[in-house]
C-alpha positions as CSV (number, residue, x, y, z in Angstrom):
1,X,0.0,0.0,0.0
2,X,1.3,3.6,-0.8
3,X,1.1,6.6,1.1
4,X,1.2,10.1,0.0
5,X,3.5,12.8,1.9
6,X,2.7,15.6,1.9
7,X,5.6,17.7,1.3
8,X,5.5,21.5,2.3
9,X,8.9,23.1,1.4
10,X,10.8,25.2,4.1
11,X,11.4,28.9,4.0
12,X,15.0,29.0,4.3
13,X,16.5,30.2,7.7
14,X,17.5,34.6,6.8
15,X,20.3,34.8,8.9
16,X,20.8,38.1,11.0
17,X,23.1,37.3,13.4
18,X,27.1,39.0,13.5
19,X,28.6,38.1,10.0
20,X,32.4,36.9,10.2
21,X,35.1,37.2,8.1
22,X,36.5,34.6,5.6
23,X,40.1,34.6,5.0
24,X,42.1,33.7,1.5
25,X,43.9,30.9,2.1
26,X,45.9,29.8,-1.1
27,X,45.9,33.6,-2.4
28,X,48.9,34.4,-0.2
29,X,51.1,31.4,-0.3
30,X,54.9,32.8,-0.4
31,X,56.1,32.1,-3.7
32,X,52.9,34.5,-5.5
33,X,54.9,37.4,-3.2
34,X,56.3,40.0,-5.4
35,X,58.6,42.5,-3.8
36,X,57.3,45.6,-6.3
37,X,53.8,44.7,-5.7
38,X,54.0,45.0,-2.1
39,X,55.2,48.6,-1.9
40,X,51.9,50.0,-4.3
41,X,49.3,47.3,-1.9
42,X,48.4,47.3,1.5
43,X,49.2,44.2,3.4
44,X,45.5,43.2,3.9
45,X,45.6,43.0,-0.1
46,X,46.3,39.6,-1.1
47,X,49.2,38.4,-3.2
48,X,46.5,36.8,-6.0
49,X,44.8,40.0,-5.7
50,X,47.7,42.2,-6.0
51,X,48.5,40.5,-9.6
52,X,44.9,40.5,-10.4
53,X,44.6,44.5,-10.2
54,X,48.4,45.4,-11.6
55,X,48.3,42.9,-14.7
56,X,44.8,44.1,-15.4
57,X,45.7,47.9,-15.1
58,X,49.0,47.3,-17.2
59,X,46.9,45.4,-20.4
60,X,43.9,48.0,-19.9
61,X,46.8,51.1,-20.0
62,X,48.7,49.5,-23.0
63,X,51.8,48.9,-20.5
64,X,53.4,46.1,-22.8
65,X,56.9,46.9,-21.5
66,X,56.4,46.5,-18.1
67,X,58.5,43.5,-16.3
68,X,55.2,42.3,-14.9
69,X,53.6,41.6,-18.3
70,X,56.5,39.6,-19.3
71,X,56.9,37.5,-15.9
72,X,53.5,36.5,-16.6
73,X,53.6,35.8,-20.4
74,X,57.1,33.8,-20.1
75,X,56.8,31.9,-17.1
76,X,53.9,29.6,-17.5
77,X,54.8,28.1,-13.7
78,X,53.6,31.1,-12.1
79,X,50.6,31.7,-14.0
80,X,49.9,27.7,-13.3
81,X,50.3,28.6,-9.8
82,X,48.1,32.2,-9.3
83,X,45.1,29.9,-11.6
84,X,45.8,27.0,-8.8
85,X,45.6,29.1,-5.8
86,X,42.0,31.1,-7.3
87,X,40.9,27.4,-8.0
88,X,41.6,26.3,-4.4
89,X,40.4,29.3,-2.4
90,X,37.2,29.4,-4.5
91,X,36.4,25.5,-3.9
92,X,36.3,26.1,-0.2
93,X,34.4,29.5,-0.3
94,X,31.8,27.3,-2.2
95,X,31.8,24.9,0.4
96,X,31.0,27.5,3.0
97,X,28.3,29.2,0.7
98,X,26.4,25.8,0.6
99,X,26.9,25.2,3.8
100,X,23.7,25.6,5.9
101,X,26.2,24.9,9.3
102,X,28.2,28.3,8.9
103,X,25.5,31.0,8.1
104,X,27.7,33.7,9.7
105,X,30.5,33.1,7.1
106,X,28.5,32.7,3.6
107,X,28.4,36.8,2.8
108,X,32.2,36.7,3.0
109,X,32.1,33.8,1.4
110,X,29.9,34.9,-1.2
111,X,32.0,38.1,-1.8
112,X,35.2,36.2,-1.7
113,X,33.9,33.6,-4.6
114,X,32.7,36.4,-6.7
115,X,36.9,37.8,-6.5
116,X,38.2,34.3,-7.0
117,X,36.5,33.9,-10.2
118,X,37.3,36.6,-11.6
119,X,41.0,36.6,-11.2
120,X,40.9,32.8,-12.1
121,X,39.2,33.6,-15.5
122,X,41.8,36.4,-15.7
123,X,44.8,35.0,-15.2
124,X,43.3,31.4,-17.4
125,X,42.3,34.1,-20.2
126,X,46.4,35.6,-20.6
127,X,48.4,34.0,-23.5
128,X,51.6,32.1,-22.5
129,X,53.6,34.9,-25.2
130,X,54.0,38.3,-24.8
131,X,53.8,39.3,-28.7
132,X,50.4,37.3,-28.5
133,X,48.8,39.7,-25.6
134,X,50.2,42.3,-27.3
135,X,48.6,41.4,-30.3
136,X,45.3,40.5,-29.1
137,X,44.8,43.4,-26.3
138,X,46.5,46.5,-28.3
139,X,45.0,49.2,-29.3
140,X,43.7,48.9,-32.8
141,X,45.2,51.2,-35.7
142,X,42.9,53.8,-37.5
């Protein structure tokens, strides 16, 4: 014989309590530390971060000969490893955000995914040779 549940779906829980802070975790391993980047960033700025926003504003001001741009575009061990550490930090900020355990955490969690992704599409998005970003990202000719 079957029986027929009744199912009435649950309002989720809104969660007012004190909201905590998340930390990076993989975004400021030692080896993504860059000496030049550390004297324009405060030191609650990240390392990923830090490449994030200088790369960016290099590409978007046409800064081709900066030594940045070609540490990035030559040394495809670094760029493996800022893509890595966006990758990890961003797996466990999704954990939290689908967590229903840690409600205090998931808007610094939610914020924090939102930044990973970005850089990790970023960074996944720059060419492994400098002529090619050049190419693709300067400005066109009349």
């Amino acid at each position: 014989m079957l029986r027929l549940i009744k199912f009435e779906p649950q309002a989720p829980a809104h969660y007012t309590g004190p909201h905590r802070q998340l930390e990076f975790q993989q975004c400021w391993r030692p080896w993504l530390n860059n000496p030049w980047l550390n004297k324009i960033y405060k030191n609650s700025v990240c390392y990923t971060e830090r490449w994030y926003l200088e790369l960016r504003k290099m590409i978007l001001d046409y800064n081709w000969k900066h030594p940045l741009i070609y540490s990035i575009t030559g040394d495809v061990e670094l760029k493996k490893s800022l893509v890595k550490s966006t990758v990890l930090d961003g797996a466990m900020f999704r954990d939290i955000v689908n967590d229903p355990l840690y409600p205090e955490y998931h808007v610094s969690a939610s914020i924090n995914l939102k930044k990973t992704n970005r850089w990790c599409a970023f960074f996944i998005s720059l060419p492994n040779s400098h002529e090619t970003l050049v190419h693709l990202n300067g400005p066109l000719s009349d």
